[in-house]
N, C-alpha and C positions, 0 to 999 in steps of 0.2 A: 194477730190471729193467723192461723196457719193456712190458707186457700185451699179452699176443699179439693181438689183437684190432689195438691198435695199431699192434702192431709189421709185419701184412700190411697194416694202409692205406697206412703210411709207404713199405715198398716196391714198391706197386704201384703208389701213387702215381710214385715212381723208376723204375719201368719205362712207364709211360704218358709220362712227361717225355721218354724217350728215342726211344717213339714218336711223341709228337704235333707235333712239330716245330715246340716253345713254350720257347723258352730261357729263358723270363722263371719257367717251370714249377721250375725247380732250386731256385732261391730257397729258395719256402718250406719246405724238404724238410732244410735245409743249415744251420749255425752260419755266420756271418759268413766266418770264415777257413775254412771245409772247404778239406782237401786230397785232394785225386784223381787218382791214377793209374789206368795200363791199360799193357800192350807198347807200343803208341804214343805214348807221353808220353814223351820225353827224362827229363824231371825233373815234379815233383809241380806239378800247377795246383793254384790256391790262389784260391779264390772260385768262387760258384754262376756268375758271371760265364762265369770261364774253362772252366768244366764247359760252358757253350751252346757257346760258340767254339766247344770239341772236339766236341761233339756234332754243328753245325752240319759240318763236315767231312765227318761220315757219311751225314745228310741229303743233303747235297750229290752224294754219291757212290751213294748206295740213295734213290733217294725216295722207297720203298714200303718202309723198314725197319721191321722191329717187335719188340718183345722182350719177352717173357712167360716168368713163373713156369717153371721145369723140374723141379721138385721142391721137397721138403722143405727149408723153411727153420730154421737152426740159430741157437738163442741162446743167450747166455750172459749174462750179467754186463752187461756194457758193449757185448759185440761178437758182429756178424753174421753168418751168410754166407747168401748168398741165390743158388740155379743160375737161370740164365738160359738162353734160348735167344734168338738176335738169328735172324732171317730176313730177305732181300730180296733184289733184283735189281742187280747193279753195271750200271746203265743211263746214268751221268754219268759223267765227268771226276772222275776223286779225284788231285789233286794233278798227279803225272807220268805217272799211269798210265790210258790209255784207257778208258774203257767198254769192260769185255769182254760186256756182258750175259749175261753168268751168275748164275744165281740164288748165293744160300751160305744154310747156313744153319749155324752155329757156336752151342755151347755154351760157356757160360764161369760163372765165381762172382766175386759181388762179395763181398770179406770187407768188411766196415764195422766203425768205432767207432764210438759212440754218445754223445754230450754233452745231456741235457736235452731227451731225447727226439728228438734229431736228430742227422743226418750230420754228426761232426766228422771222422772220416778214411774213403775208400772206395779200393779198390783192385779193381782187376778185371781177373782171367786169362781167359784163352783161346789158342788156340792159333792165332797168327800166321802160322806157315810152314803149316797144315796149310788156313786160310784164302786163301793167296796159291796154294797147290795148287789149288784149287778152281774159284779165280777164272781158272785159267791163265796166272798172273803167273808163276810159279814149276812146274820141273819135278816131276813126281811120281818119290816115293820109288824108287830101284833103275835106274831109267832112266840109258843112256844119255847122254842132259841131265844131269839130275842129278849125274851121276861126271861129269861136263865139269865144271858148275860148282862142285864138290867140287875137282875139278883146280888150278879159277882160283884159288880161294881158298886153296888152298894145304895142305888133308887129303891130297891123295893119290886113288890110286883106291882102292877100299874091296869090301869080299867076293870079291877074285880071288886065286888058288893060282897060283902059279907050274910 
């Protein structure tokens, strides 16, 4: 088990990584092969490499993002979890989606394993539709909108009595 001591440099170290917008920062943090997810990963990246790319994305899209400690971090054994809180401004182009300049600010946990003192596997929730709410990508719950596109996709409308 990894002494606590160590075990907050290591991820605050990974939270600084995610702020400082230094991909070369993952690296030392990570076993060779780490694997890393989040909602937005199709399938698991595999290298500190592929953790910048994806990071880079966010950068790109927040350039003032940041993300810091939200609480009590939990260990065990081999594995992590560690709450986060990300902050920023969608002020760039993320991919298809305009700059809405709105700020977010989202909660999420990285679960981790641990190999030799370091990131062999990380995974990281958060909540995706309640983030794309936010940003005004996406209709907010109960609306209108919402049951349209509840429509398109093919649920149905939802909370109405006949």
């Amino acid at each position: 088990m990894l002494e606590r001591r160590l075990l907050d440099t290591l991820l605050d170290r990974w939270e600084a990584a995610w702020s400082g917008r230094d991909g070369q920062a993952f690296a030392p943090l990570c076993v060779t092969s780490v694997q890393y997810e989040d909602p937005l990963t199709p399938e698991p990246l595999i290298g500190a490499a592929a953790i910048a790319a994806h990071a880079q994305r966010l950068w790109t899209g927040f350039p003032d993002v940041r993300m810091q400690s939200a609480g009590q971090r939990l260990q065990g054994e081999r594995f992590i979890a560690a709450p986060v809180k990300v902050s920023g401004t969608h002020s760039e182009r993320l991919g298809d989606i305009p700059a809405t300049n709105r700020p977010l600010i989202a909660h999420g946990v990285f679960y981790c394993e641990l190999e030799h003192d370091l990131l062999l596997r990380v995974r990281g929730f958060y909540d995706v539709w309640g983030s794309a709410v936010d940003l005004g990508v996406l209709p907010k719950s109960g609306t209108a909108s919402a049951r349209a596109l509840f429509m398109l996709r093919g649920f149905g409308l939802r909370g109405g009595r006949d």
